[in-house]
C-alpha positions as MATLAB code, in Angstrom:
seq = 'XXXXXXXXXXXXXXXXXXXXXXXXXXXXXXXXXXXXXXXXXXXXXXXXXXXXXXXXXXXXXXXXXXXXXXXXXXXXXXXXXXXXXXXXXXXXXXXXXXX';
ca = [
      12.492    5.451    8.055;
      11.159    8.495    6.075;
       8.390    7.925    3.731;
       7.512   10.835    1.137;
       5.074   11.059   -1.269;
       6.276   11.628   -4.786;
       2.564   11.264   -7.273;
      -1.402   11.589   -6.071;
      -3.469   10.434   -8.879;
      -7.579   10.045   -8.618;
      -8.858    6.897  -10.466;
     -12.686    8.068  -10.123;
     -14.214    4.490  -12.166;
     -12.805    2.350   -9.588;
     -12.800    4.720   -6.631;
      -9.575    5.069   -5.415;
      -6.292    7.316   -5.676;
      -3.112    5.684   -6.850;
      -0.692    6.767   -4.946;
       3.379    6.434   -5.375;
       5.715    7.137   -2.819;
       9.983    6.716   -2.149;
      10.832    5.228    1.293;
      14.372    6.638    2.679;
      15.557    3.535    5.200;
      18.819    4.921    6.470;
      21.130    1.882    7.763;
      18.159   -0.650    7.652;
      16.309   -2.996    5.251;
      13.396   -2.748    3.357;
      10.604   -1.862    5.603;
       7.531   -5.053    6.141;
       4.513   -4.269    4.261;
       2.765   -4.203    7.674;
       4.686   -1.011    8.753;
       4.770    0.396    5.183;
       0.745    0.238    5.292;
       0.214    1.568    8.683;
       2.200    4.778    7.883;
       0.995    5.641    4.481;
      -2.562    5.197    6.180;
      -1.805    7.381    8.858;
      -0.416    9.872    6.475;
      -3.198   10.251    4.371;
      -5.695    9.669    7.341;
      -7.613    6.651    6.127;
      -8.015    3.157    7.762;
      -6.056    0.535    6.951;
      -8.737   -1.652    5.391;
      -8.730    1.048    2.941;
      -5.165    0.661    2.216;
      -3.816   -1.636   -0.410;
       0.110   -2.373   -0.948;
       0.709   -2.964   -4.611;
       4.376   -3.289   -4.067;
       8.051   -1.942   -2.670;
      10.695   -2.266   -4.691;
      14.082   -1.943   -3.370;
      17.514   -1.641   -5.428;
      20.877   -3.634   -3.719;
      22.995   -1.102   -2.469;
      20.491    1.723   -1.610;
      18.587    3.252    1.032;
      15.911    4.345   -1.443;
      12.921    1.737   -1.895;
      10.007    2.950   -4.189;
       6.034    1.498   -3.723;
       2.584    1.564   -4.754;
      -0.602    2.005   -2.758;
      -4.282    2.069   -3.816;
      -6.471    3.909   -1.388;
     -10.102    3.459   -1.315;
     -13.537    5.302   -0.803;
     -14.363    2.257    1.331;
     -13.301   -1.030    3.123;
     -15.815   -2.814    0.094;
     -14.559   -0.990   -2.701;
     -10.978   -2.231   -1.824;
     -12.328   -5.844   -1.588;
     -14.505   -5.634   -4.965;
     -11.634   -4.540   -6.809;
      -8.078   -5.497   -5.719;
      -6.775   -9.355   -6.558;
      -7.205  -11.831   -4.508;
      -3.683  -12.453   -3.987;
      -3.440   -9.160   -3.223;
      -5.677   -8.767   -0.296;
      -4.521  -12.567    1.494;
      -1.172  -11.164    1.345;
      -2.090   -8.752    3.380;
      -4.190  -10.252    5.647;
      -7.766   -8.386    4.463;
      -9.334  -11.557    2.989;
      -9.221  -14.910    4.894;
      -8.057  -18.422    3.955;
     -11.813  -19.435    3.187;
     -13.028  -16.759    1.356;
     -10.430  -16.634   -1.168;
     -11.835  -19.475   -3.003;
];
């Protein structure tokens, strides 16, 4: 799995960069979010709580899947702004809390 950046762009009101990216998976599925997450993190050298999936989007047929990730200033900022949905899905907001 080879992940490559394609667009940076700086979103200075809310505090983040939106960044897009193309995911080459060679001969396997769609990558989890999970994994998807950790590497784009690692790649841009930020922790994971400041990491938000938006999506992956995968076409039948191809080894090319395209995503969405909002990176954050902070852990807070990430919470403050994303949807709710958003951050149970991915396991940054817990059961009680999201009501």
């Amino acid at each position: 799995m080879e992940i490559e950046i394609t667009s940076r762009k700086e979103n200075p009101l809310l505090h983040r960069e939106e960044v897009e990216f193309i995911i080459r998976h060679e001969n396997e599925g769609i990558p989890s979010r999970k994994v998807v997450k950790s590497k784009i993190s690692a790649m841009l050298n930020k922790d994971q709580d400041q990491v938000v999936l938006q999506y992956i989007l995968g076409s039948f047929g191809s080894h090319v899947s395209k995503g969405r990730v909002h990176v954050y200033d902070s852990a807070e900022e990430a919470l403050q702004n994303e949807p709710k949905y958003l951050l149970k899905r991915q396991g940054m907001l817990q059961e009680a809390e999201a009501e």
